[in-house]
C-alpha positions as CSV (number, residue, x, y, z in Angstrom):
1,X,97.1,100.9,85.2
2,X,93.5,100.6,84.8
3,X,92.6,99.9,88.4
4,X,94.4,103.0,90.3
5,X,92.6,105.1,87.7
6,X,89.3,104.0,88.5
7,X,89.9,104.0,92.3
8,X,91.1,107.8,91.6
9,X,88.4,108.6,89.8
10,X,85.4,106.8,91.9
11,X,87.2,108.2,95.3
12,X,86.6,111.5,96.8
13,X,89.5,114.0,96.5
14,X,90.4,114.3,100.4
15,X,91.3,110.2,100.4
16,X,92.4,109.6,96.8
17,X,96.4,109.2,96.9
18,X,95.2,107.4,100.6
19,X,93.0,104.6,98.3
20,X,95.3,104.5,95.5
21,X,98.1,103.7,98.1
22,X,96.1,100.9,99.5
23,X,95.9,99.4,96.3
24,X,99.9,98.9,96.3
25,X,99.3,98.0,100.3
26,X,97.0,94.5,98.7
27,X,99.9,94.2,96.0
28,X,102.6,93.7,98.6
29,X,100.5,91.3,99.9
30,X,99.8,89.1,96.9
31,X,103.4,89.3,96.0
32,X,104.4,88.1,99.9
33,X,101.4,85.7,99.5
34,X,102.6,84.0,96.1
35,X,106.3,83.6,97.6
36,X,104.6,81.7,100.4
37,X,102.9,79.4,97.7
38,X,105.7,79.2,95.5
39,X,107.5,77.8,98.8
40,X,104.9,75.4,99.3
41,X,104.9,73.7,96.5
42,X,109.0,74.1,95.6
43,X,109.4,70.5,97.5
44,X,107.7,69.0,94.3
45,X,110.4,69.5,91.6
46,X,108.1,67.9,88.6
47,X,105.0,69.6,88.8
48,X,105.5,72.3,91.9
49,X,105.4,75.2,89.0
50,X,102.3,74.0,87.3
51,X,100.8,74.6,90.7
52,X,101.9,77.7,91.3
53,X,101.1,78.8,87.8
54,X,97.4,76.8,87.6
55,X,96.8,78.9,91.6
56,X,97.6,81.9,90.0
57,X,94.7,82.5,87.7
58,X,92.2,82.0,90.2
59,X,92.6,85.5,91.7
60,X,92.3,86.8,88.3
61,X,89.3,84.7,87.3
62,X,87.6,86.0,90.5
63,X,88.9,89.8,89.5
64,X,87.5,89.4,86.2
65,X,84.0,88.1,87.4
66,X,84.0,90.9,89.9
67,X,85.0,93.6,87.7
68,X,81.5,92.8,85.7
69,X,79.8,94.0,89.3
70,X,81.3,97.3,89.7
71,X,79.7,100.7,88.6
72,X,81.1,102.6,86.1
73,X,83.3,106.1,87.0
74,X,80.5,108.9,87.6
75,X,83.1,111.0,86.5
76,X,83.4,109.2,83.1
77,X,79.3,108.8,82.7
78,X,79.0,112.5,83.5
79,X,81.4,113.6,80.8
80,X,79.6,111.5,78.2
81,X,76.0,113.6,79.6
82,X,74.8,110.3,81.2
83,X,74.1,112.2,84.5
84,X,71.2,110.1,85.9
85,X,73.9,107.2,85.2
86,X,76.4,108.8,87.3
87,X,74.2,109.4,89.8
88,X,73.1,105.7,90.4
89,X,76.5,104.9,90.0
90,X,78.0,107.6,92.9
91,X,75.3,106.2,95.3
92,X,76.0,102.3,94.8
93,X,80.3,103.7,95.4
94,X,78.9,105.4,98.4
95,X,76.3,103.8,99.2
96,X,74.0,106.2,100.2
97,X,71.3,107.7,98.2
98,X,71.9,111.5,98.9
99,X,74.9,112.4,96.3
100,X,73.5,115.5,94.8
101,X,76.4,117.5,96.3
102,X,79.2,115.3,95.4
103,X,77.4,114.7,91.5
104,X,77.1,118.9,91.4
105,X,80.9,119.0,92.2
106,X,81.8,116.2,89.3
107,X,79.4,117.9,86.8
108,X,81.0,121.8,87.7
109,X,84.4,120.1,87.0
110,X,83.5,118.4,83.8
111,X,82.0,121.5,82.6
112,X,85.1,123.8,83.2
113,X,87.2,120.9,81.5
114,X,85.4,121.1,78.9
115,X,85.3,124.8,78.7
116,X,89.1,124.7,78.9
117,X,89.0,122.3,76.2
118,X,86.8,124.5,73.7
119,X,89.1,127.6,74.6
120,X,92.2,125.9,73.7
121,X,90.8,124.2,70.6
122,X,90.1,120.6,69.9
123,X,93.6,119.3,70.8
124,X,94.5,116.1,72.6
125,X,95.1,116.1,76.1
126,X,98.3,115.8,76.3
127,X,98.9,118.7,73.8
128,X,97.3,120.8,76.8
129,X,99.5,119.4,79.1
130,X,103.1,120.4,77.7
131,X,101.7,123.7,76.5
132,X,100.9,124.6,80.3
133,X,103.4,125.6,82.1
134,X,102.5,125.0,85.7
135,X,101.0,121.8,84.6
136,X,104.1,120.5,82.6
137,X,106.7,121.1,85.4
138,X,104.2,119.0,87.1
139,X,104.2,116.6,84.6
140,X,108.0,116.5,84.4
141,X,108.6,116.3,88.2
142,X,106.1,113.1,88.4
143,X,107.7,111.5,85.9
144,X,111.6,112.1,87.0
145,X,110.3,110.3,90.1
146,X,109.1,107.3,88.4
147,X,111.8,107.5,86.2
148,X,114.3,107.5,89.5
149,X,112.2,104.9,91.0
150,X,112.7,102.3,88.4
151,X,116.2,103.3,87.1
152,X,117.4,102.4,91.1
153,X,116.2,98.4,90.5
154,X,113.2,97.8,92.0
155,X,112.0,95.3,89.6
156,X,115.0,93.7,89.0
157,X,114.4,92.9,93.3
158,X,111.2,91.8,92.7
159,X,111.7,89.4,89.4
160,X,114.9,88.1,90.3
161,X,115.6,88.0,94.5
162,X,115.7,84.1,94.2
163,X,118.1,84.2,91.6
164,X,119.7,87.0,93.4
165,X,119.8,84.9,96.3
166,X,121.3,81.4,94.6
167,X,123.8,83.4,93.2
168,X,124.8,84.5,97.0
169,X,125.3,80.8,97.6
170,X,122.1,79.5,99.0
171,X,121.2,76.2,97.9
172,X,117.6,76.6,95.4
173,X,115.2,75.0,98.1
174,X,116.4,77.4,100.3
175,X,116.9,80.6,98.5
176,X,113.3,80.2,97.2
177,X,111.9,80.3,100.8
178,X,114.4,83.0,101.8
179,X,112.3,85.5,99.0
180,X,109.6,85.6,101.6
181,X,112.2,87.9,104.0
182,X,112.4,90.7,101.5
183,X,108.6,90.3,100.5
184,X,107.4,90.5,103.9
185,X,109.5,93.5,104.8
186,X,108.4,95.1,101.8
187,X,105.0,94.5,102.8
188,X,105.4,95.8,106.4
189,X,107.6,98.6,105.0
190,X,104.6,99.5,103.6
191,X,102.8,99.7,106.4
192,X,105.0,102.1,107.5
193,X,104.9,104.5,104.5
194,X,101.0,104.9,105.0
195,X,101.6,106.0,108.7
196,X,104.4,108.5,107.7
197,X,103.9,110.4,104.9
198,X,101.4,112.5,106.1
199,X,103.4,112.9,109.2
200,X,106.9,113.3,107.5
201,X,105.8,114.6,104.1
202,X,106.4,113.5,100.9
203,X,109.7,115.2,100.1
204,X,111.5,114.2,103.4
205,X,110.0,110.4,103.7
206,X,111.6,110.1,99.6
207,X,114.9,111.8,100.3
208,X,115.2,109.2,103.3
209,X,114.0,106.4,101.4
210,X,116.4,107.1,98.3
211,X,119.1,107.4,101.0
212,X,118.1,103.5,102.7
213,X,118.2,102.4,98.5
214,X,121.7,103.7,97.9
215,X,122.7,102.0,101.4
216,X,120.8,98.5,100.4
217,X,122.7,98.6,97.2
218,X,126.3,99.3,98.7
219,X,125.8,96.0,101.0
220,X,124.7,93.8,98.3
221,X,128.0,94.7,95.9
222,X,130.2,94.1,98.8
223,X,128.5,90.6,99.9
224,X,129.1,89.7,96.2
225,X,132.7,91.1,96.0
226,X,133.3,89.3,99.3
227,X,131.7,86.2,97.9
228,X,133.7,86.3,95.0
229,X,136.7,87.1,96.5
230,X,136.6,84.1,98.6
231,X,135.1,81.4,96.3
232,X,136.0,77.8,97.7
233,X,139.0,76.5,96.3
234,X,138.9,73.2,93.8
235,X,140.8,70.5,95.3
236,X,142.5,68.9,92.9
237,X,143.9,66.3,94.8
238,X,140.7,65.0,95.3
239,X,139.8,61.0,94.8
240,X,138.7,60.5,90.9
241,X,138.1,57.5,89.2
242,X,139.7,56.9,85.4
243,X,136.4,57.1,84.3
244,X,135.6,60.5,86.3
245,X,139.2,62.2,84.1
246,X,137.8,61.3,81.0
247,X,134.4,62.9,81.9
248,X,135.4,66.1,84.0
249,X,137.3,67.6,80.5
250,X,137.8,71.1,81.0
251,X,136.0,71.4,84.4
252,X,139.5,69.9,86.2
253,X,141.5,73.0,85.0
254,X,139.4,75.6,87.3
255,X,141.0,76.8,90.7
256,X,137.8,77.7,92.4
257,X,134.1,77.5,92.3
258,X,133.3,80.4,90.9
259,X,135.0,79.9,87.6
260,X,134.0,76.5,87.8
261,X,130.1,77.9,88.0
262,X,130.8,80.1,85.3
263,X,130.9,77.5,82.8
264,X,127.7,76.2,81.9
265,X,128.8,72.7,82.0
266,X,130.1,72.1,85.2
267,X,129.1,72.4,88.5
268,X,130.6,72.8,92.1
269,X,130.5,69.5,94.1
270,X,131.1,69.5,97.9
271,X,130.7,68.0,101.1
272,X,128.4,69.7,103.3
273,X,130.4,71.9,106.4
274,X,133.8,71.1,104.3
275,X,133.4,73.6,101.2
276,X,136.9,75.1,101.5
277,X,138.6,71.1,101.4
278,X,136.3,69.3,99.6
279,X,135.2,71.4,96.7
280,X,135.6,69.4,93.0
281,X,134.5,70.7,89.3
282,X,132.3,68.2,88.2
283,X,130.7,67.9,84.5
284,X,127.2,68.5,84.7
285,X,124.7,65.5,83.6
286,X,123.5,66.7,79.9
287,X,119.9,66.4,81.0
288,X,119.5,67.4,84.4
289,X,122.2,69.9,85.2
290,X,121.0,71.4,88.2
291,X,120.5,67.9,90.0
292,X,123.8,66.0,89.8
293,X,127.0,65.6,87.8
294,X,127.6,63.2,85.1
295,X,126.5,59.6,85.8
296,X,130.3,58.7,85.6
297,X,131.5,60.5,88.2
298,X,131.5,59.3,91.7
299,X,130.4,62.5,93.4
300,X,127.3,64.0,93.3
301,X,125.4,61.5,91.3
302,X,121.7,60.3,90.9
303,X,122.3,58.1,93.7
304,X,124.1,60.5,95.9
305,X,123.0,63.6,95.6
306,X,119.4,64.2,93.8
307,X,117.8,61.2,94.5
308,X,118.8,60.2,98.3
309,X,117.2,61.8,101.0
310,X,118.4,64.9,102.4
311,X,119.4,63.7,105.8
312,X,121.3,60.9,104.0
313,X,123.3,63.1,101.4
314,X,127.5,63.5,102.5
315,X,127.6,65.5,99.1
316,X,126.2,68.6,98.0
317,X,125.8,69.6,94.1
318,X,126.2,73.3,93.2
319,X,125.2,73.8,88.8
320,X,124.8,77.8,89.5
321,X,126.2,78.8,92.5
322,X,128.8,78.9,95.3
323,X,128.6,78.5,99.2
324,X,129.7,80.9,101.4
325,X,130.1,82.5,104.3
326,X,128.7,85.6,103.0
327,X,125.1,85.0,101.9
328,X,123.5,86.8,104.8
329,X,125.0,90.3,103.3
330,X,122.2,89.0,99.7
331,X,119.5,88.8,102.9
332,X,120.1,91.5,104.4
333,X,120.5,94.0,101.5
334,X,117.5,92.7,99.8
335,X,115.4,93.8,103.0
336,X,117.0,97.2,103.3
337,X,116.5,97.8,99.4
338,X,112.8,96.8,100.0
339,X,112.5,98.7,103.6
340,X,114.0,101.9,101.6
341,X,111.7,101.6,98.7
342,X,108.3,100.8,99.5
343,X,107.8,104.1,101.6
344,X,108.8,106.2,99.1
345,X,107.1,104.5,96.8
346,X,103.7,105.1,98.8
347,X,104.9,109.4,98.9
348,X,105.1,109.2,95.1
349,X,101.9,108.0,95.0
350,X,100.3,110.9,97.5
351,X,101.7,113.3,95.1
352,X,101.1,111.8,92.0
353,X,97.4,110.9,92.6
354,X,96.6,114.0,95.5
355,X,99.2,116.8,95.8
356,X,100.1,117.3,91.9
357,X,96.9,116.3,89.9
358,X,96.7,119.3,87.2
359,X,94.3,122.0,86.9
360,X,92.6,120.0,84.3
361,X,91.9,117.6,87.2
362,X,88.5,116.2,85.5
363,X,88.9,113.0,83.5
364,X,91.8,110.2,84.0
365,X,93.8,111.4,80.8
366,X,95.2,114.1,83.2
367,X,96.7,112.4,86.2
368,X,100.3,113.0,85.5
369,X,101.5,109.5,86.6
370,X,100.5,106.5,88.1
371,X,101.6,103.8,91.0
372,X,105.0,102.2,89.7
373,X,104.5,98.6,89.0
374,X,105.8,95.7,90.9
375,X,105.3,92.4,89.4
376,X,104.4,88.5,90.6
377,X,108.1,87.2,91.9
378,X,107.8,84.1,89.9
């Protein structure tokens, strides 16, 4: 929250919602960069995530040591009476020693907040706010977009698309590089909501994106009804060993893979290109249940599955998910939900930040909303 505020506040008025959307703009690229990472260093399944973890503090180390650099908000420094602060502080933003025009504008604006202020009384700022009408329907309207904008999933997308995408029926190693489809569209889609919403408007460009959403969401509940309907079969008649009946306990009763999933302690084991034949329940190994089944059984062991090369592997081990012939509906949806978002996620922004800052425009405490957040993917 901190940093669109000071970019709002340090900006001039006519590019304000423009610099606060660029802010998002860097975001989608950190988030597509990180997936790129996390890809990198998935191959290395016993220290991969203290990579990606150690790799992601050095952005913030560097932010941190930057953030000692930068000026404070003349706005801020003018509404404590540090003017000759402000003014060295506008001219290092700028960079350009004239600012007595633009530090004239701040100080008018501060006094007539402050005049407000003293003609309503010493109440809190946000007091003002609901007890203004033009400024609380403003305040209301801002918010029901955020509100909207979360309540549709968009975090949910961000956190969880690799889980989203196992539970499709891609294989881990795979689904984890396939987060960089949705990231990269929502990057680009981004792109796109810069150069349109001042050509479009805000209201049109967020009815459309709303309308791509709803559309995204309808194709990712029927790939998973699809998927489900059509889970591989368990074949029963399948090879086992005495030892593998003993170990396999409840797993053998499941029909299909998805049931067989749903049990935390077995797993789907398969030959690769023969799912709908080949398909057992396995019980997973009690210490590493998302690399292989018991050490008893014959299928989709250590020596196998998990630890023979990829090339070499007949068999194919499945703890959390199931194959199928649907997965490319959890692709595509996840890049339509992204492709709808992100531009009207750059038109809330415009208005919240340009188009519907209050009356009491002059300090931070009265920008009715700020940019929705999207977090790291990992």
């Amino acid at each position: 929250m901190t940093i669109p505020v000071y970019v709002a506040e340090a900006s001039p008025s006519n590019i304000r919602g423009r610099l606060v959307t660029l802010n998002q703009l860097f975001i989608t690229i950190g988030i597509l960069v990180s997936s790129i990472v996390a890809g990198l260093f998935s191959t290395d399944k016993e220290n991969g995530w203290r990579y990606m973890l150690g790799l992601a503090g050095v952005p913030s180390v560097i932010q941190f040591i930057g953030f000692f650099f930068l000026p404070e908000s003349p706005r801020w420094l003018v509404s404590r009476n540090h003017h000759e602060q402000a003014r060295k502080a506008l001219s290092t933003i700028r960079g350009m020693k004239n600012v007595d025009t633009e530090l004239k504008e701040i100080i008018l604006s501060v006094e007539e907040d402050k005049k407000v202020q003293a003609a309503t009384g010493d109440r809190f700022a946000i007091e003002r706010v609901f007890t203004t009408q033009p400024v609380r329907r403003a305040l209301i309207l801002g918010c029901s977009l955020q509100l909207f904008q979360q309540l549709c999933g968009i975090n949910t997308v961000i956190y969880y698309s690799a889980s989203i995408l196992k539970l499709a029926g891609f294989p881990t190693e795979l689904a984890i590089w396939l987060v960089c489809v949705p990231n990269a569209v929502n990057c680009l889609a981004t792109f796109i909501g810069i150069g349109l919403v001042e050509k479009m408007g805000r209201r049109i460009l967020t009815l459309i994106s709303l309308l791509g959403v709803m559309i995204a969401l309808v194709v990712l509940a029927v790939g998973f009804q699809l998927s489900s309907i059509h889970s591989p079969p368990i074949n029963k008649t399948a090879i086992y060993s005495l030892d593998d009946n003993a170990s396999i306990g409840d797993c053998f009763n499941y029909t299909n893979c998805e049931a067989c999933v749903d049990d935390p302690v077995c797993g789907f084991c398969y030959q690769v290109g023969a799912e709908l034949t080949t398909g057992t329940c396995l019980r997973v190994h009690d210490s590493f249940p998302e690399r292989y089944a018991n050490f008893s059984s014959a299928r989709c062991n250590a020596t196998n599955v998990y630890d023979l090369e990829k090339s070499k592997r007949i068999y194919r081990w499945a703890d959390s998910y199931c194959p199928s012939d649907y997965t490319w509906m959890a692709v595509l949806g996840l890049a339509l939900f992204v492709l709808g978002f992100a531009p009207a996620a750059v038109a809330m922004q415009e208005f919240c930040h340009k188009d519907a800052i209050s009356p009491l425009q002059t300090n931070t405490k009265n920008h009715i909303c700020f940019r929705p957040p999207q977090p790291h993917p990992l």
